[in-house]
C-alpha positions as CSV (number, residue, x, y, z in Angstrom):
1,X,133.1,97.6,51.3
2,X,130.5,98.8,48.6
3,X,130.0,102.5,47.3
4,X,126.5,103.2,47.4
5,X,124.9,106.3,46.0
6,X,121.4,107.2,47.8
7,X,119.4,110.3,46.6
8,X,116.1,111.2,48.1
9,X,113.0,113.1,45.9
10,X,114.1,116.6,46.6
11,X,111.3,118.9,47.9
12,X,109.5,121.5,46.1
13,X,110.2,125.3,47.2
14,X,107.2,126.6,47.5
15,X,106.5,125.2,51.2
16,X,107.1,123.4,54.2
17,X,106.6,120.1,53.8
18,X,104.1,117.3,55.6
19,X,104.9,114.3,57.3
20,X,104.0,112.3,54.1
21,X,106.3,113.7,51.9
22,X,108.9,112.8,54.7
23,X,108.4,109.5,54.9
24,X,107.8,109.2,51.5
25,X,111.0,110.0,50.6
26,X,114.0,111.6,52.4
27,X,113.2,109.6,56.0
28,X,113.8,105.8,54.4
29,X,116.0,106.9,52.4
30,X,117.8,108.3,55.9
31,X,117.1,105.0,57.0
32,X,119.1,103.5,54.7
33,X,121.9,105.3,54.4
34,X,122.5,105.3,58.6
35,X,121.8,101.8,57.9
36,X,124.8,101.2,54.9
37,X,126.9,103.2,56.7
38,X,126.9,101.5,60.2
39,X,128.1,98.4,57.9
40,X,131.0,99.9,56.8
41,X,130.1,101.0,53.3
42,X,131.2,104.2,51.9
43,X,127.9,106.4,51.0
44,X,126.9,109.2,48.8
45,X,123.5,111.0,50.3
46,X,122.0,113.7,48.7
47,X,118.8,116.1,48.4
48,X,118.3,119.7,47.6
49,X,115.3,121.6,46.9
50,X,113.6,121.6,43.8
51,X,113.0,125.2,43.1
52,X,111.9,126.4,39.6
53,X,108.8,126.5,38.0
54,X,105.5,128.2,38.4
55,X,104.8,127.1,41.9
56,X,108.2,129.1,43.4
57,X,107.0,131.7,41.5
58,X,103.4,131.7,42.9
59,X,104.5,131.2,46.0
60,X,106.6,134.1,46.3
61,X,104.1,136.3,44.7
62,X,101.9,135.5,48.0
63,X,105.1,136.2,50.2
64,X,105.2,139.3,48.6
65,X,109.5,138.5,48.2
66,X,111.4,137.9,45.4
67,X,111.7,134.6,43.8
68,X,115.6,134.5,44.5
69,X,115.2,135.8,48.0
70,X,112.1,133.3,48.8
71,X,113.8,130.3,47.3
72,X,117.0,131.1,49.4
73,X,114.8,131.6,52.6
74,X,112.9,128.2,52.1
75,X,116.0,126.2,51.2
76,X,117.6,128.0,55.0
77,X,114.5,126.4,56.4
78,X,113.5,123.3,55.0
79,X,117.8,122.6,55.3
80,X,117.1,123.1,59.4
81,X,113.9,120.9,59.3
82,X,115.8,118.1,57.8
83,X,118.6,118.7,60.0
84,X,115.8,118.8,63.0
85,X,114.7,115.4,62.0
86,X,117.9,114.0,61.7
87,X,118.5,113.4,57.9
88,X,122.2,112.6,57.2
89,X,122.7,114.0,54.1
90,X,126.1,114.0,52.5
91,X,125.2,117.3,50.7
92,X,121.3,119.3,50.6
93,X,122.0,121.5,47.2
94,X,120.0,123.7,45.7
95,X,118.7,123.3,41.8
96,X,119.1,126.9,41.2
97,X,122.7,126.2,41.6
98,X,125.0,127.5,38.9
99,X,126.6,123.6,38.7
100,X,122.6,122.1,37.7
101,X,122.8,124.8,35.4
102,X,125.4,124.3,33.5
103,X,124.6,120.3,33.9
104,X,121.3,120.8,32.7
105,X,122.2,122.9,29.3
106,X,124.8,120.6,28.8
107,X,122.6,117.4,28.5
108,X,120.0,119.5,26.7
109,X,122.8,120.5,24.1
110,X,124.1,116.4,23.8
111,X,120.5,115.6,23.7
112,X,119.9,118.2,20.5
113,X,123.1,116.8,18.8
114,X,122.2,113.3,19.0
115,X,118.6,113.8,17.4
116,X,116.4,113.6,20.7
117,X,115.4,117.6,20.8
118,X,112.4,119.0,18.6
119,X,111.3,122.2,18.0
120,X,107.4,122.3,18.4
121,X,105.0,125.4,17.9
122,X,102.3,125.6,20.2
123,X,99.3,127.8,20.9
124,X,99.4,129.3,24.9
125,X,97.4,131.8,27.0
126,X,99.0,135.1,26.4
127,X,98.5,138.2,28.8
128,X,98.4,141.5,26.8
129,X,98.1,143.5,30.3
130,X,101.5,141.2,32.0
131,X,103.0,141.1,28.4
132,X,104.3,137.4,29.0
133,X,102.7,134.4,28.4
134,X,101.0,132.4,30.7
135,X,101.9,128.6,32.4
136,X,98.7,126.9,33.5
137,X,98.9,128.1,36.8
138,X,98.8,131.9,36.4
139,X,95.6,131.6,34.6
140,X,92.4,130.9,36.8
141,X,88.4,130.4,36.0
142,X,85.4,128.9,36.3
143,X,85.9,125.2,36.3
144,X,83.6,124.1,33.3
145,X,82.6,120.8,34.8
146,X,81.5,121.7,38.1
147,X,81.6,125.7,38.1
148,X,84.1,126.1,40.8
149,X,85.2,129.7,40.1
150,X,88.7,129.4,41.2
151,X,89.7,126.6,39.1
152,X,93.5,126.9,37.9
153,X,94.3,126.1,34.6
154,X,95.8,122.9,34.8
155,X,93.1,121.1,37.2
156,X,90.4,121.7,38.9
157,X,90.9,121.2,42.8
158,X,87.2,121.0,43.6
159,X,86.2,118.2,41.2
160,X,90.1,117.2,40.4
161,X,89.1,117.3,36.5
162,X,92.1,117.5,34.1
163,X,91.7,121.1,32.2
164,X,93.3,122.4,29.4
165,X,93.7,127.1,30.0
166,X,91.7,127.2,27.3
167,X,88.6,125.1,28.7
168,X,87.8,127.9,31.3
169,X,85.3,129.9,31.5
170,X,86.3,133.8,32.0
171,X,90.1,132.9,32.3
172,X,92.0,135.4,34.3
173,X,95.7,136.3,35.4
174,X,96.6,135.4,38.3
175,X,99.4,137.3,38.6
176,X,97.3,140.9,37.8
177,X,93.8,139.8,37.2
178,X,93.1,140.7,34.2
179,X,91.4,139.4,31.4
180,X,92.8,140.9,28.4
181,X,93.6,137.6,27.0
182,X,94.2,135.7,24.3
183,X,95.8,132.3,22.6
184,X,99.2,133.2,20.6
185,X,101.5,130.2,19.0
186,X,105.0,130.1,21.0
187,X,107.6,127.8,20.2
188,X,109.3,124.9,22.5
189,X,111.7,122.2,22.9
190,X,110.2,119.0,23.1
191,X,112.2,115.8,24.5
192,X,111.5,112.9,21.8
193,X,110.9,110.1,24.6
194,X,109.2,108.5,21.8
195,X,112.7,107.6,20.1
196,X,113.8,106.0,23.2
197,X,111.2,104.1,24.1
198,X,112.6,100.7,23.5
199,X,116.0,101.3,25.2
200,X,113.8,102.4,28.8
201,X,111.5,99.4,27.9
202,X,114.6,96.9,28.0
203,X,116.1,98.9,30.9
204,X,113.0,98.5,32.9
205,X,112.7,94.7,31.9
206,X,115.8,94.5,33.5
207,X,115.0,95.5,36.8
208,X,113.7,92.1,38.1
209,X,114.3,93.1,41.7
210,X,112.3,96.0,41.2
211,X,109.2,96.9,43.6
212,X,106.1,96.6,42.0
213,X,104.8,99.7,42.3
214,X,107.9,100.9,40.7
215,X,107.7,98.5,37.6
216,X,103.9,98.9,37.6
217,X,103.5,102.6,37.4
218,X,106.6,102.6,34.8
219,X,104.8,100.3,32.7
220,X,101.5,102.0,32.8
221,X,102.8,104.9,31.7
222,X,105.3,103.1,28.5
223,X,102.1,100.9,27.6
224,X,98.8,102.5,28.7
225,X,96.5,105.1,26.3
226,X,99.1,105.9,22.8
227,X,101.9,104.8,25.4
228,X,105.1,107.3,26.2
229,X,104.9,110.7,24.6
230,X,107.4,113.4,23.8
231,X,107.5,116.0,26.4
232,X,108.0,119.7,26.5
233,X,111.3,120.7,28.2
234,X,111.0,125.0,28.0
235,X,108.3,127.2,29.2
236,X,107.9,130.7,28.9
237,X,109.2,131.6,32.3
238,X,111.8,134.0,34.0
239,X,112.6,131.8,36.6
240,X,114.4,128.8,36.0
241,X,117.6,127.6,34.3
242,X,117.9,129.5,30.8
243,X,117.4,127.6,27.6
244,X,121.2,127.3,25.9
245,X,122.9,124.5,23.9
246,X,125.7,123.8,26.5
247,X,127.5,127.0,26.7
248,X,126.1,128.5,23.0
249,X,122.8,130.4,23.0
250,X,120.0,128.3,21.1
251,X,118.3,130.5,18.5
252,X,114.7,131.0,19.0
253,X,114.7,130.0,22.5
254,X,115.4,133.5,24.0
255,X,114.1,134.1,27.2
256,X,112.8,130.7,27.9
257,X,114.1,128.1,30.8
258,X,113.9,124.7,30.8
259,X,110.9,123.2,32.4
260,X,111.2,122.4,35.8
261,X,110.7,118.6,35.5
262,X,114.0,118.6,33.4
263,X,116.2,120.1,35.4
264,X,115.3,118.6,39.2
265,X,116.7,115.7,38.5
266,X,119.9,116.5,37.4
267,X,120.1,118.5,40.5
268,X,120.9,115.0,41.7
269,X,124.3,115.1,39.6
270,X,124.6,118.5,40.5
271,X,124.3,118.6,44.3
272,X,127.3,116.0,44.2
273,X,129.1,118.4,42.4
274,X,128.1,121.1,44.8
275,X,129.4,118.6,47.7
276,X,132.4,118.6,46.1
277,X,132.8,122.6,45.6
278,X,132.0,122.6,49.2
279,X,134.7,121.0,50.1
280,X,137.7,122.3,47.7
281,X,137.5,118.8,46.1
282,X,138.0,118.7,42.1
283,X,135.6,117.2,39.8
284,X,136.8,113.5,40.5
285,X,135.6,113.7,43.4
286,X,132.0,114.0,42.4
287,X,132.5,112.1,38.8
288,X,133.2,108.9,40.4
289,X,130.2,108.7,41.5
290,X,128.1,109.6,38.5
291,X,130.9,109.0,35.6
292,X,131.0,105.3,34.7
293,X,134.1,106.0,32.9
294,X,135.5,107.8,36.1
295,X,134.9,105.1,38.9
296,X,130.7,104.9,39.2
297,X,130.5,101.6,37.3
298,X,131.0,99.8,40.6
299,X,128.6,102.1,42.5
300,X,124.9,100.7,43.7
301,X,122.8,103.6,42.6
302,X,119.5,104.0,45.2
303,X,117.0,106.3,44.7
304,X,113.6,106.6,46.9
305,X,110.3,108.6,46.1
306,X,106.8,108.9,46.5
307,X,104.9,107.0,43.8
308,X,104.0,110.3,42.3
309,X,107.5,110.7,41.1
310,X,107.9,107.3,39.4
311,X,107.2,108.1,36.0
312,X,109.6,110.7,36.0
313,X,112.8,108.9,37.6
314,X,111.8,105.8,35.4
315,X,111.1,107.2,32.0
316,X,112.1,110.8,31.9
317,X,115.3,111.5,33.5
318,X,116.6,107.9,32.1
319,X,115.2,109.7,28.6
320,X,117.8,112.3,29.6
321,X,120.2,110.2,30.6
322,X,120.2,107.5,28.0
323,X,119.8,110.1,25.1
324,X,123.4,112.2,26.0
325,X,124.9,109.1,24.7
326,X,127.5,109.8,27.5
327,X,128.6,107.1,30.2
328,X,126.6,108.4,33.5
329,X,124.9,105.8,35.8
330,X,121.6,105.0,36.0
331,X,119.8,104.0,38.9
332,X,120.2,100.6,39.9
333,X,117.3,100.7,42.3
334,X,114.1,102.5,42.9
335,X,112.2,102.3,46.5
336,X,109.1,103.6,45.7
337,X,106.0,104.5,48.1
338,X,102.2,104.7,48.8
339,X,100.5,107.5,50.0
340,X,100.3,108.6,53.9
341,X,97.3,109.7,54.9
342,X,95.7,111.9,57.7
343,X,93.2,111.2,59.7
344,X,90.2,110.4,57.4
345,X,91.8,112.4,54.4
346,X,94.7,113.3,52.7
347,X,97.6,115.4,53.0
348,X,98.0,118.4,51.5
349,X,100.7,121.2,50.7
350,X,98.5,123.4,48.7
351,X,95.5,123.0,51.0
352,X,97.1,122.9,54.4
353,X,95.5,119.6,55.5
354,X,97.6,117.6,58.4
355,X,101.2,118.2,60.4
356,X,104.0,119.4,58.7
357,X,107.2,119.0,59.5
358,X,107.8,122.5,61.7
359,X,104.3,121.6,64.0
360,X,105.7,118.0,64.4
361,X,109.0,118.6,65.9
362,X,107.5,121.8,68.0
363,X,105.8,119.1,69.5
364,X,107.8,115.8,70.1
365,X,111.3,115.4,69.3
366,X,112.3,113.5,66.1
367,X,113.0,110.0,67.1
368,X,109.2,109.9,68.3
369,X,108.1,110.9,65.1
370,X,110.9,108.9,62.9
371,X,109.8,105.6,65.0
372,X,106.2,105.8,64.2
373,X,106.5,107.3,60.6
374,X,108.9,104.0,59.4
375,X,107.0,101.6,61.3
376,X,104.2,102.6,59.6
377,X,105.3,103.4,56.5
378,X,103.1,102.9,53.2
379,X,104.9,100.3,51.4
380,X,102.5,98.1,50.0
381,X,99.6,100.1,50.6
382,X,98.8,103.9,51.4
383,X,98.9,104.1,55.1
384,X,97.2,106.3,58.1
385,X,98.1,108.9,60.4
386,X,95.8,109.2,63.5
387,X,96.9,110.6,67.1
388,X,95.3,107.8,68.9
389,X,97.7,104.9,67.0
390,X,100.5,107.1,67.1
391,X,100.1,107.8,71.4
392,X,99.8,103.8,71.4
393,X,103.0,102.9,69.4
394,X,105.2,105.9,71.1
395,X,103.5,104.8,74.5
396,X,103.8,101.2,73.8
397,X,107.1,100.8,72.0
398,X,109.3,103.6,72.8
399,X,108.4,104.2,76.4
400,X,107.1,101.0,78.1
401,X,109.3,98.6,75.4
402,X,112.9,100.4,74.9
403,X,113.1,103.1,77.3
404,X,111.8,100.4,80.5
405,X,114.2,98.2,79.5
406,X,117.1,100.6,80.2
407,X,115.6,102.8,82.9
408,X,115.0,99.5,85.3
409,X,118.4,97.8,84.8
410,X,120.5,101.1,84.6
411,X,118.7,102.2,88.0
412,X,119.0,98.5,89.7
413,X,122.7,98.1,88.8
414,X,123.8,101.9,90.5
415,X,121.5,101.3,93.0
416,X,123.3,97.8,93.9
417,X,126.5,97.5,92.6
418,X,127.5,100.9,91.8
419,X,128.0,102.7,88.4
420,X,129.7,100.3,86.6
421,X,129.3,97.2,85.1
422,X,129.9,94.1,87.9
423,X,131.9,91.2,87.6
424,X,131.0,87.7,88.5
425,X,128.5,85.1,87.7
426,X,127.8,82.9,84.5
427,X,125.3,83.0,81.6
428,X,123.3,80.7,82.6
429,X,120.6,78.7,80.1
430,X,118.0,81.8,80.0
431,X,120.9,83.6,78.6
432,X,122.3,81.4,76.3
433,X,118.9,80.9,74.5
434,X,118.3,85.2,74.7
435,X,121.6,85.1,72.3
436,X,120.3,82.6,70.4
437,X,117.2,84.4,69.9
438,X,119.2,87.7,69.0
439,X,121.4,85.7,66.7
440,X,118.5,84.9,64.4
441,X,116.3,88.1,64.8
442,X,119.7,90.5,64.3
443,X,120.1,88.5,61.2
444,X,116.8,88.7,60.0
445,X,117.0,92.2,60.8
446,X,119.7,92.8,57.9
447,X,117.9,91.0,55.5
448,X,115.1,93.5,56.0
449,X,117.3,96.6,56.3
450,X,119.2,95.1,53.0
451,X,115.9,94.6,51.4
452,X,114.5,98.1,52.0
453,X,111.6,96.6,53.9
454,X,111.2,99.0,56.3
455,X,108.1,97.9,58.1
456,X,109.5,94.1,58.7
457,X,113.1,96.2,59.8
458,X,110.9,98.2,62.4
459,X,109.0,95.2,63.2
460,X,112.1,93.0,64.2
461,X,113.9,95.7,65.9
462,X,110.7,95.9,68.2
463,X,111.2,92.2,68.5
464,X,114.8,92.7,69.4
465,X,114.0,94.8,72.4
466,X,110.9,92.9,73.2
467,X,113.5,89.7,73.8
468,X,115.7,92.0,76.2
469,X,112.8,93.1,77.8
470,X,111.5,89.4,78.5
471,X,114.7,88.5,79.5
472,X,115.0,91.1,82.3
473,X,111.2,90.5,83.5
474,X,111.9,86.4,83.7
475,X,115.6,86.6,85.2
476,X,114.6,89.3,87.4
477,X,118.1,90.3,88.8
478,X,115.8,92.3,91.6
479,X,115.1,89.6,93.3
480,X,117.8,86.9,92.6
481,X,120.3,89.4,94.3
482,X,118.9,88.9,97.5
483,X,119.8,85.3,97.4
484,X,122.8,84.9,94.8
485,X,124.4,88.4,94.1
486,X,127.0,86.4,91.8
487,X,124.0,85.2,89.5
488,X,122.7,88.7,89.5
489,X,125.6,90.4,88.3
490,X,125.8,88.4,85.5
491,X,122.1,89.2,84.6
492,X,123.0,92.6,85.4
493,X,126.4,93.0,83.0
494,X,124.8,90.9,79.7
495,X,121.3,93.2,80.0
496,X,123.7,96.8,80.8
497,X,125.5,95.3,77.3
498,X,122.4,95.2,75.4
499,X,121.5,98.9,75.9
500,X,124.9,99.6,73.2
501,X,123.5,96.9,71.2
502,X,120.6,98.3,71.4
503,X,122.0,101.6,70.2
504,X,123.8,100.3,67.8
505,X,120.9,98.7,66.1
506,X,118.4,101.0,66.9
507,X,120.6,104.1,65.8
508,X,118.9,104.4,61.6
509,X,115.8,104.8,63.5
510,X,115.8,106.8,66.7
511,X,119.5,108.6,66.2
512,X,119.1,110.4,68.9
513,X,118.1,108.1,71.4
514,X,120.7,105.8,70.2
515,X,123.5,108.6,71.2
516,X,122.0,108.8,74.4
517,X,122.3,104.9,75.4
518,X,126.0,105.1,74.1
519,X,126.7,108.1,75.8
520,X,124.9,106.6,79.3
521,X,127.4,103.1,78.7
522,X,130.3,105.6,78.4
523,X,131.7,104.3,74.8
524,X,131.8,105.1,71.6
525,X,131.6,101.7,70.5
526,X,129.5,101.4,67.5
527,X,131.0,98.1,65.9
528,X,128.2,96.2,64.5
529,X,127.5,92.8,66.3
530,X,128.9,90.0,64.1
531,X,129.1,87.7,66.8
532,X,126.2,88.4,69.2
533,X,127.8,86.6,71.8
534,X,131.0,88.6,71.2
535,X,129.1,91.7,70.8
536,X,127.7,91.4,74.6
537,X,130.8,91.3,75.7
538,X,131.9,95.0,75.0
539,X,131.7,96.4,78.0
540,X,133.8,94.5,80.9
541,X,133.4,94.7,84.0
542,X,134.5,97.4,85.7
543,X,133.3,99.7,83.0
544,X,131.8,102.9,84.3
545,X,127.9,104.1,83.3
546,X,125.5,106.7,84.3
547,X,122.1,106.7,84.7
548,X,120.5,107.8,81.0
549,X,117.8,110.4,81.4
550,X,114.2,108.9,80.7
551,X,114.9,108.6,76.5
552,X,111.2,108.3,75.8
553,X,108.1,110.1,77.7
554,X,104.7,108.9,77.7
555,X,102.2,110.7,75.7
556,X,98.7,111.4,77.8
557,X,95.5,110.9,77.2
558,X,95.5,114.8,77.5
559,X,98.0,115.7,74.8
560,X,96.5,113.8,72.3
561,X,93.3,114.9,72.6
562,X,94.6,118.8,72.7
563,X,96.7,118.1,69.5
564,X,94.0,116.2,67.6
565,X,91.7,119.9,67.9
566,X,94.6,121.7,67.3
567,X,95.1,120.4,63.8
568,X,91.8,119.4,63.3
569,X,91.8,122.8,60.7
570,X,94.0,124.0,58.0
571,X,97.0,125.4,58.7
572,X,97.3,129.2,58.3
């Protein structure tokens, strides 16, 4: 039995999220775990929200709520989403937790004693009229390059150019709208990622096994342009985790916070430590899975993300990690992923553009949405969301596949032999080579699950079902009963056997469905089929069944066409 530690990207605050931050993300990384753990591994899996920064703050401005009260509102609701879709976390923390604040200050303090903090002075937007200074995105303009006049100080969202506060033309506050403005010199803490460079270089090198999108984006950003920079860890903020050297104050660095890229990912530390609070459990209890001195040196360390969070899980937090000079584990893996897009365009938070997360489970219920999401998911490429593919693989695979398959042999056998599984009659050749087949597919299936490969995993467990499915349509019990009932028993009992394998295969997918097979074959039987042969033998005869309701409906021509208008706009 391994240990394996799985963290997700957590989510930003400042919204619900969109099916391609799901799948980017916490949904494989679901996958995975359901996956590790139905093989007997003990598992760590854990997310939180991310919520500092300018964003939460933003966002709560427009709520018209305080930034405490908003951020403990969205965490209440994004916590249900993921519950809604079926995410298995061990723990979902918060990062405004008072354990990833103490964590963060602490590895900001060890980083300051072993030479990796500078103090830099820099010149920021100041707001006489607010009396604070300003972070990019409190300060709006006219976009110099393409005269959008609600360009925001860090980019430009109608021509996407780069921008600097100062390049705008008749800058304002966002938070009051004024423009009594001007540039003041501030100081901050700057990690020296410069210093470490060779140490996450090596590190990197190591990671043979890596995905190339992981390695490729890591490298761009060590190697690319003058290469990995120092980066500022403080802003002038009021929400956020407060800028102290462990427990002492740091002198200068009153009434700043660390920047929110510093202290998300520590959250990941931290949310193990809130699992651990939780649950009356002492700090062992979390430490031995982060502590290489306390048990984690023997733990596989799994992380997933979109490929917008690379650079920072493979440069910046190892930065922090490697420059404490202290024994916590590194990531040992990093599944990292393309882009989902919708419909002709993009997703978008900020914009509104596609389904989130709410809208998709007011509509269908998870498993239709977790089925098409990780058989489609952008692993080697960015991917596509339209509502006529997505009808076609719910119709195709869920309905007329899987949910056939155990509707027509669950009806035939109560309507012939009664609820329960019959005795009598022999596998005959057609059976023998079905086990075959699902020797060699179920196997292939682990590699894939093993691998991370979640599109080949999805693609052999439709292959999986596909074989049952064949084998039911060419043995046809329907009609060999009327001439050898002996015979179609035994059809009857190996096919009502591969509805629990079935859900115990199927079950890091479509969860729920997989609960309802089991709880249609009356077992709680979720031992994973070593033996295939062995494995359709579970339930004997005799063994009592009902009649599952219909696990998967069909979507209509109708539907589709009512839902593609209905989020044809941007959400309100």
């Amino acid at each position: 039995m391994a240990r394996i530690l799985i963290t997700s990207a957590i989510p930003y605050i400042n919204g619900i999220k969109h099916l391609g931050n799901l799948v980017g993300s916490q949904l494989p990384a679901d996958l995975y775990a359901r996956y590790v753990r139905a093989r007997g591994h003990e598992v760590m899996f854990i997310c939180a929200t991310d919520e500092h920064g300018t964003p939460a703050e933003l966002a709560a401005a427009k709520a018209g709520m305080p930034v405490e009260e908003f951020c403990a509102d969205m965490h209440k609701i994004q916590s249900e989403i993921a519950q809604g879709f079926r995410l298995s976390f061990d723990h979902f923390g918060r990062s405004s937790s008072q354990r990833n604040h103490r964590l963060t200050q602490h590895f900001a303090g060890k980083l300051a004693e072993n030479g990796f903090i500078e103090e830099v002075t820099e010149k920021q937007v100041f707001s006489i009229d607010d009396n604070r200074f300003l972070p990019d995105r409190y300060i709006t303009g006219t976009c110099p390059n393409c005269g959008y006049e609600a360009a925001r100080g860090d980019q430009c969202e109608n021509c996407t150019k780069q921008l600097d506060p100062t390049d705008l033309i008749n800058p304002r506050s966002t938070i009051s709208g004024s423009t009594n403005l001007e540039v003041r010199e501030t100081k901050h803490l700057y990690l020296k990622q410069k210093a470490l460079k060779g140490e996450i270089e090596a590190w990197i090198d190591s990671k043979t096994d890596w995905p190339v999108l992981t390695t490729s984006i890591a490298r761009k950003w060590l190697h690319d342009g003058e290469g990995l920079q120092d980066r500022g860890i403080t802003r002038d903020l009021y929400w956020g985790v407060p800028v102290k050297k462990g427990d002492e104050p740091w002198p200068g660095m009153e009434g700043k916070v660390f920047y929110v890229w510093f202290d998300a990912p520590i959250e990941y530390i931290a949310c193990t430590a809130e699992w651990a609070d939780a649950r009356g459990l002492g700090d062992e209890a979390w430490q031995r899975w982060w502590r290489t001195d306390k048990g984690a040196a023997d733990v596989r360390y799994v992380q997933f993300m979109g490929k917008d969070n690379v650079p920072f899980h493979t440069l910046s937090f190892p930065a922090t990690i490697m420059g404490s000079r202290e024994p916590w584990k590194l990531v040992d893996y990093i599944k990292s992923f393309n882009y989902l897009n919708y419909d002709g365009g993009q997703f978008s938070t900020s914009q509104g553009r596609g389904i989130f997360m709410d809208q998709a489970l007011s509509i269908l219920p998870a498993d239709y949405w977790r089925w098409w999401l990780l058989s489609h998911a952008p692993e080697s490429s960015d991917s596509e969301f339209t509502w006529d593919n997505f009808q076609q693989s719910v119709n195709k695979d869920l309905a007329d596949v899987l949910g056939n398959f155990v509707s027509r042999i669950t009806k035939f056998c109560a309507a012939k032999f009664g609820p329960a599984v019959p005795a009598g009659g022999q596998y005959d050749d057609r059976a023998r080579a079905l086990i075959e087949e699902l020797e060699n597919r179920i196997r292939a299936y682990e590699d894939h699950m093993e691998a991370m490969d979640v599109r080949k995993a999805a693609a052999e467990l439709r292959g999986i079902w596909v074989a049952g499915n064949e084998y039911l349509q060419a043995s046809a019990p329907w009609t060999v009963f009327k001439t050898d009932p002996e015979a179609a028993a035994a059809i009857t009992r190996l096919s009502l056997n591969l509805i629990r394998l079935y859900a115990v295969l199927s079950e890091p997918f479509i969860p729920d469905a997989a609960a309802n097979m089991l709880a249609g074959m009356q077992t709680a039987n979720r031992q994973w089929p070593g033996d295939v042969a062995g494995a359709l033998e579970a339930l004997p005869a005799g063994h009592a069944f009902t009649v599952p309701e219909v696990l998967f409906r069909k979507i209509s021509d109708e539907e589709r066409a009512e839902w593609e208008t209905r989020f044809a706009g941007v959400r309100g």
